[in-house]
LORO-553137 format. One record per residue (C-alpha): residue in three letters; x, y, z. Coordinates in nm, 3 decimals, padded with zeros to 5 digits. Example, Ala and Ser with C-alpha at 12.3 -4.5 7.8 and 13.67 -1.06 7.14 Angstrom:
+--------+---------+---------+---------+
! drenke !       X !       Y !       Z !
+--------+---------+---------+---------+
!    ALA !  01.230 ! -00.450 !  00.780 !
!    SER !  01.367 ! -00.106 !  00.714 !
+--------+---------+---------+---------+
This chain:
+--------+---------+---------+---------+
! drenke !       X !       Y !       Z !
+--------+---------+---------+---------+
!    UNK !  00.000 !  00.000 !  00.000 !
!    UNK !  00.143 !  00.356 ! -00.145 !
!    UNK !  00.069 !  00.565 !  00.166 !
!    UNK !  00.206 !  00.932 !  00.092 !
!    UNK !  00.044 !  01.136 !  00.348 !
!    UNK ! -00.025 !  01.107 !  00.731 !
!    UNK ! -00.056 !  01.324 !  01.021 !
!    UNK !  00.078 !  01.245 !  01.413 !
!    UNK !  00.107 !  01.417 !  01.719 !
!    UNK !  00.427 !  01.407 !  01.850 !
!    UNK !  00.514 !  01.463 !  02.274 !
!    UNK !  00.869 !  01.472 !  02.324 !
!    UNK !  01.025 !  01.436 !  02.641 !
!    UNK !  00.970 !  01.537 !  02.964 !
!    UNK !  01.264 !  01.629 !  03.187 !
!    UNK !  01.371 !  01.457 !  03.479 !
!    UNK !  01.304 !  01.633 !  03.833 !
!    UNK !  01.578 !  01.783 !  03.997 !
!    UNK !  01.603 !  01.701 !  04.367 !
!    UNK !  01.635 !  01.907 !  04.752 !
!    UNK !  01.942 !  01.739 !  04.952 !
!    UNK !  02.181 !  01.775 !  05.194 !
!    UNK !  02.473 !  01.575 !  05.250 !
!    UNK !  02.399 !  01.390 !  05.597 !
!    UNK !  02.722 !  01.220 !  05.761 !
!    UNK !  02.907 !  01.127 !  06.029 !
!    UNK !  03.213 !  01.367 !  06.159 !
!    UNK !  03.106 !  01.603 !  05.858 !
!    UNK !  02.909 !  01.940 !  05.994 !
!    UNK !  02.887 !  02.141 !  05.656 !
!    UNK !  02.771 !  01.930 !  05.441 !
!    UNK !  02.589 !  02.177 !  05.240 !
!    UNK !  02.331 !  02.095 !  04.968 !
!    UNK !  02.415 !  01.779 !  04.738 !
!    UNK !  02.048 !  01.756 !  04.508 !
!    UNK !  02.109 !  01.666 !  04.141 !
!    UNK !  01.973 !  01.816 !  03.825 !
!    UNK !  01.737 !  01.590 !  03.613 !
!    UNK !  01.831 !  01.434 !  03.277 !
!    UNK !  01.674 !  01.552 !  02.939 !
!    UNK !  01.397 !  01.461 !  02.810 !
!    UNK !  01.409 !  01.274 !  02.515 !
!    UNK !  01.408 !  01.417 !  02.149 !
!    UNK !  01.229 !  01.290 !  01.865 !
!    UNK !  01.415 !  01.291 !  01.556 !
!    UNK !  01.309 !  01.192 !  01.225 !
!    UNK !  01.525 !  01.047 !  00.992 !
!    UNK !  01.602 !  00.903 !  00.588 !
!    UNK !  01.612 !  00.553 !  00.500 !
!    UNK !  01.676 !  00.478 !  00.176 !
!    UNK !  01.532 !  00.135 !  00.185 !
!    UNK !  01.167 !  00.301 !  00.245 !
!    UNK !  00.929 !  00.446 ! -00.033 !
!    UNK !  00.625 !  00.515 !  00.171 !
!    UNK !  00.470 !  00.618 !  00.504 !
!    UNK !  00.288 !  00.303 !  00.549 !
!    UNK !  00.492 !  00.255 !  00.834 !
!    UNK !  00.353 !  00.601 !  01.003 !
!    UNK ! -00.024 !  00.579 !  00.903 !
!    UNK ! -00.135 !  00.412 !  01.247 !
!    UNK !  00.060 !  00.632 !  01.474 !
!    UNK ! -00.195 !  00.874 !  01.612 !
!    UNK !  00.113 !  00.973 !  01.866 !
!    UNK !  00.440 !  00.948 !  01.921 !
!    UNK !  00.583 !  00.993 !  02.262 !
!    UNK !  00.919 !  01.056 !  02.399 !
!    UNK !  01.092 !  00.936 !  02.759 !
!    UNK !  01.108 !  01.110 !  03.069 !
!    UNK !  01.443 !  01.167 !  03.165 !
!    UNK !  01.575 !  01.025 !  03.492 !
!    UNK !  01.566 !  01.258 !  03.833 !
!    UNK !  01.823 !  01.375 !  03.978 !
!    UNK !  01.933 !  01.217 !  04.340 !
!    UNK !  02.130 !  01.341 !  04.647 !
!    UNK !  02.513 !  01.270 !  04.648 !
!    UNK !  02.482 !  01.558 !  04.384 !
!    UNK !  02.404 !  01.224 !  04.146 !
!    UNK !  02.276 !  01.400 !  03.858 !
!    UNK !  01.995 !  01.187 !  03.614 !
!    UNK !  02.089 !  01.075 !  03.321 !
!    UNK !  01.882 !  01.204 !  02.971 !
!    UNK !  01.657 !  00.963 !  02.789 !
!    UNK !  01.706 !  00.789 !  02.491 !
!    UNK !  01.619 !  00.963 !  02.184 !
!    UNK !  01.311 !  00.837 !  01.945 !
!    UNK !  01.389 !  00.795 !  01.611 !
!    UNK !  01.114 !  00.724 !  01.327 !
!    UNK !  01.291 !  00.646 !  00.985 !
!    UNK !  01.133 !  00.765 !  00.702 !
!    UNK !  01.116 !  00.765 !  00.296 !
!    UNK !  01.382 !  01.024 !  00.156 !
!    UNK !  01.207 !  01.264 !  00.006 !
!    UNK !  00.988 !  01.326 !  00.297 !
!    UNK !  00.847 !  01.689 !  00.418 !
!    UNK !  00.726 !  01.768 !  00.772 !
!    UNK !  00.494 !  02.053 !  00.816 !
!    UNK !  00.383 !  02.184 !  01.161 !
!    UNK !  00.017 !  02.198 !  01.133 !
!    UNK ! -00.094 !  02.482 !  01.385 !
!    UNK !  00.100 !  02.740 !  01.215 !
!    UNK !  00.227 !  02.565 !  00.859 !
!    UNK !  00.600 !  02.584 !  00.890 !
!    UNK !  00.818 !  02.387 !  00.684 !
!    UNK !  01.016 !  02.226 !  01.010 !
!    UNK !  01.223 !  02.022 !  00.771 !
!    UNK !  01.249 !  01.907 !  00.409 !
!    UNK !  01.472 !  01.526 !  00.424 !
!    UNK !  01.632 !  01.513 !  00.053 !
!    UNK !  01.946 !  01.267 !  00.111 !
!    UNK !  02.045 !  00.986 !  00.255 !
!    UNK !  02.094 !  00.961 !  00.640 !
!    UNK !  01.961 !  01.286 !  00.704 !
!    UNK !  01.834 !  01.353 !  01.053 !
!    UNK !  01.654 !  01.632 !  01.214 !
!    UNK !  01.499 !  01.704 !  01.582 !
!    UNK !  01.145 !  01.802 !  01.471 !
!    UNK !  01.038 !  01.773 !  01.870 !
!    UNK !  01.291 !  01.851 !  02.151 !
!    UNK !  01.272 !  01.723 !  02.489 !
!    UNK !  01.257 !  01.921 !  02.793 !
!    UNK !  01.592 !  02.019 !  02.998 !
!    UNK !  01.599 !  01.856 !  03.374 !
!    UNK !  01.544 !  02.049 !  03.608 !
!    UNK !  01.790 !  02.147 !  03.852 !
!    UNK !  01.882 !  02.021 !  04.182 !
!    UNK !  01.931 !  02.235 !  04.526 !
!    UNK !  02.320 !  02.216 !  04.465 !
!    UNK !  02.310 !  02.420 !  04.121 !
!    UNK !  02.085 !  02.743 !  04.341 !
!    UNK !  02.377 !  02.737 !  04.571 !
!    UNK !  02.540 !  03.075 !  04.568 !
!    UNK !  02.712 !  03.321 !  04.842 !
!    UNK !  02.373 !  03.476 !  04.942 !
!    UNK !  02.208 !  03.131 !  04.968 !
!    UNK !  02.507 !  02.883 !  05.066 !
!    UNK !  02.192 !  02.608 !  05.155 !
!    UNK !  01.884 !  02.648 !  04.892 !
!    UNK !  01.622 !  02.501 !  04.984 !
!    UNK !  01.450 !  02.442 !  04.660 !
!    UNK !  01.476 !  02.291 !  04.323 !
!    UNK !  01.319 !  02.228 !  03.970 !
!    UNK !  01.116 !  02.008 !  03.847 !
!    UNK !  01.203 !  01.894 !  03.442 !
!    UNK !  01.027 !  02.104 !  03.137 !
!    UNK !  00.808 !  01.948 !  02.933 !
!    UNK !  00.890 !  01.823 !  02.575 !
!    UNK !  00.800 !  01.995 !  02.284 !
!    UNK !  00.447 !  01.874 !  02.177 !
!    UNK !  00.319 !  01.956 !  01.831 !
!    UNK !  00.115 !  01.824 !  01.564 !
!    UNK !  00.296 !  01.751 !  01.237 !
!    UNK !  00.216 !  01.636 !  00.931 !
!    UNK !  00.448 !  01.413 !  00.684 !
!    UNK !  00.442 !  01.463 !  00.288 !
!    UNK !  00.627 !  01.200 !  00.121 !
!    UNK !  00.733 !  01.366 ! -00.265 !
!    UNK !  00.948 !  01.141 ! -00.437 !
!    UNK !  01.286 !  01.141 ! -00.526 !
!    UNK !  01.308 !  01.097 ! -00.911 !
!    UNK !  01.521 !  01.209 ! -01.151 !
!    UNK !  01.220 !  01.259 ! -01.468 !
!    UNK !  00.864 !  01.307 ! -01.424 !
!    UNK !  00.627 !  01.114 ! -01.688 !
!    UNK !  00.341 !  01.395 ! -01.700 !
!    UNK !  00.018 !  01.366 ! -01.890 !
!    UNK ! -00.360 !  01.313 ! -01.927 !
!    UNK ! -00.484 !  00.978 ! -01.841 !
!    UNK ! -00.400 !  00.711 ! -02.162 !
!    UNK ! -00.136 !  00.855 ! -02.324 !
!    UNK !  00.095 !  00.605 ! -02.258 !
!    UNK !  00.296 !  00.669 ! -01.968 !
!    UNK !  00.300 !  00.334 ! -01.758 !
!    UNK !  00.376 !  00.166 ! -02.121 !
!    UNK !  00.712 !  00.402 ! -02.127 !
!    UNK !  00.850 !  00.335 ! -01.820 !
!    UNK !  00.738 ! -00.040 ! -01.870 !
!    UNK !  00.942 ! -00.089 ! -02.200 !
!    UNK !  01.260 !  00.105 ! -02.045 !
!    UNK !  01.331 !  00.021 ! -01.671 !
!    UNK !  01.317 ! -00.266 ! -01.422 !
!    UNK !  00.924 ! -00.080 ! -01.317 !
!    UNK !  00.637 ! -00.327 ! -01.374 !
!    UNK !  00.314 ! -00.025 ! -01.336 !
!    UNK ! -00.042 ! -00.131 ! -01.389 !
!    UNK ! -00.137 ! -00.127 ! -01.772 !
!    UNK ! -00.472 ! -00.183 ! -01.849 !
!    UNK ! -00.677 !  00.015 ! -02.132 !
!    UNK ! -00.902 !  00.209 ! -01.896 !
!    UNK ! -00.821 !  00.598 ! -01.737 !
!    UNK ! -00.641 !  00.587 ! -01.392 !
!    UNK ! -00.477 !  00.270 ! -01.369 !
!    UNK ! -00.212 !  00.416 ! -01.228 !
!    UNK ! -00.347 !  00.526 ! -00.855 !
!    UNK ! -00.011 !  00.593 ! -00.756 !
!    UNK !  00.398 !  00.690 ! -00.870 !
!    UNK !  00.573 !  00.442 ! -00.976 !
!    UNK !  00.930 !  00.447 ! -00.981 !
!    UNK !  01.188 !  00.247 ! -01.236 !
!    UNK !  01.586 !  00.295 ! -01.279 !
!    UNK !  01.652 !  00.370 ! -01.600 !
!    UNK !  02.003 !  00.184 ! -01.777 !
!    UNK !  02.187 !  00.409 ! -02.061 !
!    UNK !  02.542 !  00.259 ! -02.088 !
!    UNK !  02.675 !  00.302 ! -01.794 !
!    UNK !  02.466 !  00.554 ! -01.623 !
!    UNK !  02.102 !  00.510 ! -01.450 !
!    UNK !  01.843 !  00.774 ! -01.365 !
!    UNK !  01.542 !  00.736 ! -01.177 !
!    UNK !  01.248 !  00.767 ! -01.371 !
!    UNK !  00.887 !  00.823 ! -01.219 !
!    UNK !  00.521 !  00.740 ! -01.368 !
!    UNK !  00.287 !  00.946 ! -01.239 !
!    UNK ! -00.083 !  00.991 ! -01.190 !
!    UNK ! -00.272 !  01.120 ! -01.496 !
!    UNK ! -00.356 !  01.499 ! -01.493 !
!    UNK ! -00.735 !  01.626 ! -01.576 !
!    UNK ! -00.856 !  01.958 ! -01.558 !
!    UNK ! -00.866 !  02.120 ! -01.239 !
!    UNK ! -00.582 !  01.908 ! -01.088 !
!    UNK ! -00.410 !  02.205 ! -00.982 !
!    UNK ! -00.707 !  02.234 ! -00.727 !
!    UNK ! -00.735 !  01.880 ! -00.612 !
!    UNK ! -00.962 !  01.770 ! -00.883 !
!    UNK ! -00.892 !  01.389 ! -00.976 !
!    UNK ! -00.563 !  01.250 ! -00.878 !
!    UNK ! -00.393 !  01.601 ! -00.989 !
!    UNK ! -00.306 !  01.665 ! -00.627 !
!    UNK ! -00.089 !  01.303 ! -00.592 !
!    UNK !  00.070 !  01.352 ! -00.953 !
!    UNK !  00.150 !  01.744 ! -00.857 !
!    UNK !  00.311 !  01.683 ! -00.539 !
!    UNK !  00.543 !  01.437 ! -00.674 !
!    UNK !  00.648 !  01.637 ! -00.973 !
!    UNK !  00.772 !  01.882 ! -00.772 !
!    UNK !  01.063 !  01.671 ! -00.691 !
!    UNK !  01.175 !  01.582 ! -01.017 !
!    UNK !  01.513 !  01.755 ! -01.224 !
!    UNK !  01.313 !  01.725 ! -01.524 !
!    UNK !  00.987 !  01.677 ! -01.683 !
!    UNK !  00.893 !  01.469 ! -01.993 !
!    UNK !  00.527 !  01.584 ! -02.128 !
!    UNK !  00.386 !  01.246 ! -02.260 !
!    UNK !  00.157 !  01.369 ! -02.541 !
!    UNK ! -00.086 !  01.074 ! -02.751 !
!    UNK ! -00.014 !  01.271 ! -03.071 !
!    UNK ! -00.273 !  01.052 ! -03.229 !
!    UNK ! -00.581 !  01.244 ! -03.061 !
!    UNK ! -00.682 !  00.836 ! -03.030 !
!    UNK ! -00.953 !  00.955 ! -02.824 !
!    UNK ! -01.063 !  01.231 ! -03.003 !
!    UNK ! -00.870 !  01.470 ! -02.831 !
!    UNK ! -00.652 !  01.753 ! -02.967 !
!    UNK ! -00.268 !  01.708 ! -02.857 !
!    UNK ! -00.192 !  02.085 ! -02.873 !
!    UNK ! -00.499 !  02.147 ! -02.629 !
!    UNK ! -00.349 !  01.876 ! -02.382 !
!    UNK ! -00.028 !  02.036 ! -02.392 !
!    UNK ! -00.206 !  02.326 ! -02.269 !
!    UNK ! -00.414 !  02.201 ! -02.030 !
!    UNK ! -00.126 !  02.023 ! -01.877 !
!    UNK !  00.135 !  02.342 ! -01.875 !
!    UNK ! -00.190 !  02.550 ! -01.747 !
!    UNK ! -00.251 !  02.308 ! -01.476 !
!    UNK !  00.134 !  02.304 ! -01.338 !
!    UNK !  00.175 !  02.700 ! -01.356 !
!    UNK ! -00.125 !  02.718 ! -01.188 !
!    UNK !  00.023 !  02.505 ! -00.911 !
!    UNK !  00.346 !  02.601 ! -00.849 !
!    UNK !  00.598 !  02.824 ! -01.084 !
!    UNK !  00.900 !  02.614 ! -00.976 !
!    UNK !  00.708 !  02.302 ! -01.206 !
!    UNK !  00.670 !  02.535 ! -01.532 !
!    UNK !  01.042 !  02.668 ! -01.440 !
!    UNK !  01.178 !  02.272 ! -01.481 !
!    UNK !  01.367 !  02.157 ! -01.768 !
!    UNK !  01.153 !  01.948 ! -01.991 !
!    UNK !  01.084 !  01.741 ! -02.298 !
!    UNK !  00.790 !  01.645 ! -02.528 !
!    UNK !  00.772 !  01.255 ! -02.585 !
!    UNK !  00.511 !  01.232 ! -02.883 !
!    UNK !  00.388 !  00.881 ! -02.835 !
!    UNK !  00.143 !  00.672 ! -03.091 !
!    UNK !  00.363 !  00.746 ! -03.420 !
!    UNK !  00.185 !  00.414 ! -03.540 !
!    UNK ! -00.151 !  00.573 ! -03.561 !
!    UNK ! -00.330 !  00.781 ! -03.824 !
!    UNK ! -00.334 !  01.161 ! -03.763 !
!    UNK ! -00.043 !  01.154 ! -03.566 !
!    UNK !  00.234 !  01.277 ! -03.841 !
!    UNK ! -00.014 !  01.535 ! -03.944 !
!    UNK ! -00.096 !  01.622 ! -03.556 !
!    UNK !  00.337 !  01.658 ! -03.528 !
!    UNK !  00.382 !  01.867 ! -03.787 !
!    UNK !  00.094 !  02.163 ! -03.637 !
!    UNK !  00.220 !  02.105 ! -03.294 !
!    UNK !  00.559 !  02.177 ! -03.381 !
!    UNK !  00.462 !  02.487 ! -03.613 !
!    UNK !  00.259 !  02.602 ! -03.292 !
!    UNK !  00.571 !  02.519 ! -03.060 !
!    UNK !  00.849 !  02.531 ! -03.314 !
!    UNK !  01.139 !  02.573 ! -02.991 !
!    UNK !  01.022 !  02.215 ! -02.820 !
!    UNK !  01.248 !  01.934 ! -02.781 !
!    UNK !  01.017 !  01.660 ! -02.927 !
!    UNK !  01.076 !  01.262 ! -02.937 !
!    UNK !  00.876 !  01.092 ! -03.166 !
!    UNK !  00.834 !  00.708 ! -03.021 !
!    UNK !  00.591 !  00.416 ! -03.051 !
!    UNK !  00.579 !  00.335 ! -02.686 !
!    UNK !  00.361 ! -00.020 ! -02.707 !
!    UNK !  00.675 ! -00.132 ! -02.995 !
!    UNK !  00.927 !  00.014 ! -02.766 !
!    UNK !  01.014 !  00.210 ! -03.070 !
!    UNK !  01.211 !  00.559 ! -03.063 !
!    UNK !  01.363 !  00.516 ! -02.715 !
!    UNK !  01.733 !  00.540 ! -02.763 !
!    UNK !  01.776 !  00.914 ! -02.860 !
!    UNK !  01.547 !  00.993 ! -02.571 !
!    UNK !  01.677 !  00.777 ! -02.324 !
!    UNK !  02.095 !  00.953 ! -02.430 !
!    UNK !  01.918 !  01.287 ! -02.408 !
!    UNK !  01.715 !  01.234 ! -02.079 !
!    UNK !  02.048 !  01.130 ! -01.922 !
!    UNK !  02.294 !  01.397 ! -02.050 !
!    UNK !  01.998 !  01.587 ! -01.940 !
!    UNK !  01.955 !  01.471 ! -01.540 !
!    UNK !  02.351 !  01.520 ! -01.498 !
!    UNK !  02.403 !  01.861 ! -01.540 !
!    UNK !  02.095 !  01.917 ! -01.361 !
!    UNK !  02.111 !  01.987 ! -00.988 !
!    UNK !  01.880 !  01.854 ! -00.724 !
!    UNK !  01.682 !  02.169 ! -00.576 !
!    UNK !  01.535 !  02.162 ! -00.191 !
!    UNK !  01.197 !  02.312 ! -00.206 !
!    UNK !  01.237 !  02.423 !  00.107 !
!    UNK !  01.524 !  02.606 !  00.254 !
!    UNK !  01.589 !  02.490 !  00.629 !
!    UNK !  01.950 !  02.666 !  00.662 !
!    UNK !  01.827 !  02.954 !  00.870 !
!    UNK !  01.527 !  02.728 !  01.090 !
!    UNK !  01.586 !  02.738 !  01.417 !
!    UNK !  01.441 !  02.627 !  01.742 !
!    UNK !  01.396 !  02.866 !  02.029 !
!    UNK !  01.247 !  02.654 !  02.302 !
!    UNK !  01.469 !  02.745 !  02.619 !
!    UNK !  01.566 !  03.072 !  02.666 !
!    UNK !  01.361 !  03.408 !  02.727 !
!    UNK !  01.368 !  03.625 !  02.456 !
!    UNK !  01.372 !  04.024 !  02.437 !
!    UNK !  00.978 !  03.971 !  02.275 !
!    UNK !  00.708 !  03.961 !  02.555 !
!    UNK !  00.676 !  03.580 !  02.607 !
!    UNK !  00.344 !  03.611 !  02.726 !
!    UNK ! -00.025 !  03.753 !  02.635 !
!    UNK ! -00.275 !  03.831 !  02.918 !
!    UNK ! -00.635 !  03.869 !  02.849 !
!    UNK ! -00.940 !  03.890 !  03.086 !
!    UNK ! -01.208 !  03.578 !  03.060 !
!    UNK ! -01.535 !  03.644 !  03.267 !
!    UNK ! -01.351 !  03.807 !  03.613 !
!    UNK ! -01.046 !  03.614 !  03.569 !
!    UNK ! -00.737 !  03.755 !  03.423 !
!    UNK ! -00.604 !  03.450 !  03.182 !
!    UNK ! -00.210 !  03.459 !  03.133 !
!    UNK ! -00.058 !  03.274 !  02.806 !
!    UNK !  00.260 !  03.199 !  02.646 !
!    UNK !  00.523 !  02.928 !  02.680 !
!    UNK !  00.780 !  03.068 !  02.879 !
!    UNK !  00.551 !  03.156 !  03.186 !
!    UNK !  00.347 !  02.805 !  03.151 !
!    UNK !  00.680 !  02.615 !  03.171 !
!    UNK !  00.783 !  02.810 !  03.455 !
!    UNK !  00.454 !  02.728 !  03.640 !
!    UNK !  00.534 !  02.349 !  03.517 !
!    UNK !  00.847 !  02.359 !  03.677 !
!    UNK !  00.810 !  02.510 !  04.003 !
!    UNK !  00.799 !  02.293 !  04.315 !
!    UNK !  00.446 !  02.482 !  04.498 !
!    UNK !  00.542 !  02.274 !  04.832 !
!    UNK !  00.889 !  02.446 !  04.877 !
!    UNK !  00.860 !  02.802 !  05.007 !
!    UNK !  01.184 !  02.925 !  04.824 !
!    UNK !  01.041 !  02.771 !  04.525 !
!    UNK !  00.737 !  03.028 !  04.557 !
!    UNK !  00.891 !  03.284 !  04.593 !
!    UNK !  01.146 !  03.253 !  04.316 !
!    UNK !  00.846 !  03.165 !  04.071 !
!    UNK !  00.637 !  03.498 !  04.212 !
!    UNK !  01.004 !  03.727 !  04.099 !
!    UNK !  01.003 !  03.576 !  03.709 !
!    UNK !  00.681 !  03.688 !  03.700 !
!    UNK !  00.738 !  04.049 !  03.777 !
!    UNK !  01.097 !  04.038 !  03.603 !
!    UNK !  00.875 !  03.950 !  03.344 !
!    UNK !  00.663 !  04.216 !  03.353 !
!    UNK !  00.390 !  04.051 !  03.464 !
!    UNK !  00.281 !  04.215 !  03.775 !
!    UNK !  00.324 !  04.557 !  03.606 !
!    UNK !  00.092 !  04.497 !  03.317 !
!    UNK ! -00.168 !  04.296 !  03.489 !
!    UNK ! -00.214 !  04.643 !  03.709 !
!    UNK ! -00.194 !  04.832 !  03.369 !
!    UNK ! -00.509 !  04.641 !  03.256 !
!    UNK ! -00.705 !  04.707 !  03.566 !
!    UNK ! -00.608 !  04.391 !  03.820 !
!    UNK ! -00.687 !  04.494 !  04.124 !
!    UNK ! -00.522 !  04.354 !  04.443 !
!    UNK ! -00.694 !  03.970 !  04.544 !
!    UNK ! -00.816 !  03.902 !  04.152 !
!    UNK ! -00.777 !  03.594 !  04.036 !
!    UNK ! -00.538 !  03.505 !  03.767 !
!    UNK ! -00.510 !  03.186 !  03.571 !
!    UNK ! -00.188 !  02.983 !  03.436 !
!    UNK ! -00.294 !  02.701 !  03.262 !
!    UNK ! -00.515 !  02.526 !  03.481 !
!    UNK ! -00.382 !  02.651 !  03.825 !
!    UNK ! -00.578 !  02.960 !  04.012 !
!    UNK ! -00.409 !  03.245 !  04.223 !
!    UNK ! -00.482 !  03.592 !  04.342 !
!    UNK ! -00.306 !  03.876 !  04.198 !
!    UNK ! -00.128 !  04.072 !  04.501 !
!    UNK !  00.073 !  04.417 !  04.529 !
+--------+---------+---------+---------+
């Protein structure tokens, strides 16, 4: 089963607690504080395998979910990080975030790995607050928690030419006749349901070659399979235009050249922008010299290979060409990642938080303050009232009273009440 889409939630992480100690022995009176900091949380990474060619493997994962790390212990025994998930996937493959449609990463080559969720840091132990003010902290962090998002995965294949066309023209019977690929061929529309791929021999070179879906009007906006054969296309380093130059079912070959390059501008302008070819297939039948001859007055600057695909006729000047073609022709990312970055950690010099008033309660939002809430110990006093001076080094105080808060209103974090105090 060709699976080329799914969508999973992904949880990475959480980090492990850090831990409140002091070192307790004999003969020793200082011992001072000895708690640990937690581990990391672990990370999901996705990565290439070049043995895959689908996400059949993903399409019943609903969610996946990283490890907590360990806790930290007295001793100053620090907890070791979890182990890392990693989900192989299909080169080729695309990850989108689906709340706010960033491209997290686009996997092209082999053995290509990227973190799309990152697990929380451990929190720290009593031993890391220790400072000359507070020689014996009484207090210490629980671990963040991981990254969760929603993502979704877009498999477009790797292949070096793209067999384009309306449905029938021949294109499963081309890559049939000329590589190791064995595609449905029956005489119907849409027997092919999804890409096929087949390597190509010249010599001593090989290309990849891909048959894909047939294009009908509209298939720049989903209609028919145009969705499937467009997203795969995108991929490609060049496109062949397979054109029945016969009209064998009473259709007009210069009007299906149109539709087709109306259809792929329409989609995307890197498609039309691709290097390409015109095979002209069904030489054997009647009309199709006298087709050739006005498509080539109407498009007189078209590189044009006449073949009889069914004979396996006409393939060895397009086959030399395709493949002197495909090696000067770089691979291009869709999407560049170089300058992604994830900024999960750290406060930044942007107001990490929104506050907003719901009913009589003043409702605070924003990462940074929720994973300081998720962090803080409520049962250790010192741990209260380091989490009440983020909030006003934050700014919170001052523009909660800038809205109207008035002293003993309640204000909401996530799902944990308090009352708003000078």
């Amino acid at each position: 089963m060709f699976v080329d889409e799914v969508i999973i939630k992904l949880v990475a992480g959480k980090g492990g607690d850090g831990c409140t100690s002091f070192r307790r022995e004999k003969f020793v009176e200082f011992g001072g504080p000895d708690g640990g900091n937690g581990g990391r949380g672990s990370d999901i990474i996705f990565k290439t395998d070049k043995s895959l060619r689908t996400l059949i493997d993903l399409k019943m994962l609903k969610l996946i979910k990283g490890k907590k790390g360990v806790n930290g212990s007295g001793a100053n025994k620090n907890g070791a990080s979890a182990e890392d998930i990693i989900i192989k996937i299909p080169m080729g493959t695309m990850i989108t975030n689906m709340e706010t449609n960033e491209v997290i990463a686009d996997l092209v080559a082999e053995d290509t790995e990227e973190i799309i969720a990152h697990g929380g840091r451990g929190g720290r132990g009593n031993k890391a607050f220790a400072n000359n003010a507070n020689k014996a902290p009484k207090m210490s962090e629980l671990g963040q928690p991981g990254e969760e998002l929603t993502i979704k995965c877009e498999l477009k294949m790797l292949a070096d030419v793209g067999l384009i066309g309306l449905p029938s023209v021949g294109k499963s019977t081309i890559l049939s006749m000329i590589s190791n690929a064995t595609p449905k061929i029956a005489p119907y529309h849409f027997t092919t349901l999804s890409p096929n791929l087949g390597v190509v021999k010249i010599y001593d070179d090989t290309f990849v070659m891909a048959d894909l879906p047939g294009l009908i009007e509209g298939a720049s906006e989903g209609l028919g399979l145009g969705h499937k054969f467009l997203k795969h296309a995108m991929r490609t380093k060049v496109i062949a235009h397979v054109i029945d130059m016969a009209g064998s079912e009473l259709r007009n070959p210069i009007e299906d050249y149109e539709l087709i390059l109306n259809e792929i501008s329409k989609y995307d302008d890197k498609l039309i922008n691709k290097k390409n070819i015109i095979i002209a297939n069904k030489m054997d039948l009647q009309n199709a010299k006298a087709n050739l001859k006005k498509f080539k007055e109407k498009y007189p600057n078209e590189k044009i290979f006449e073949i009889i695909a069914i004979k396996k006729e006409g393939f060895n000047d397009l086959l030399i060409y395709l493949n002197e073609l495909v090696k000067k022709t770089d691979t291009e990312l869709l999407y560049d990642n170089t300058n992604k970055s994830h900024i999960l950690y750290k406060y930044t010099e942007e107001k990490p938080y929104t506050i907003n008033k719901e009913g009589n309660i003043w409702v605070i939002k924003g990462k940074v303050v929720e994973d300081l809430l998720l962090m803080t110990r409520f049962n250790e006093d010192e741990n209260i009232l380091r989490f009440s001076r983020k909030l006003t080094a934050m700014g919170v105080d001052e523009e909660l009273e800038s809205l109207g808060a008035k002293r003993g209103d309640e204000v909401k974090i996530l799902d944990y009440i308090f009352n708003f105090k000078d």
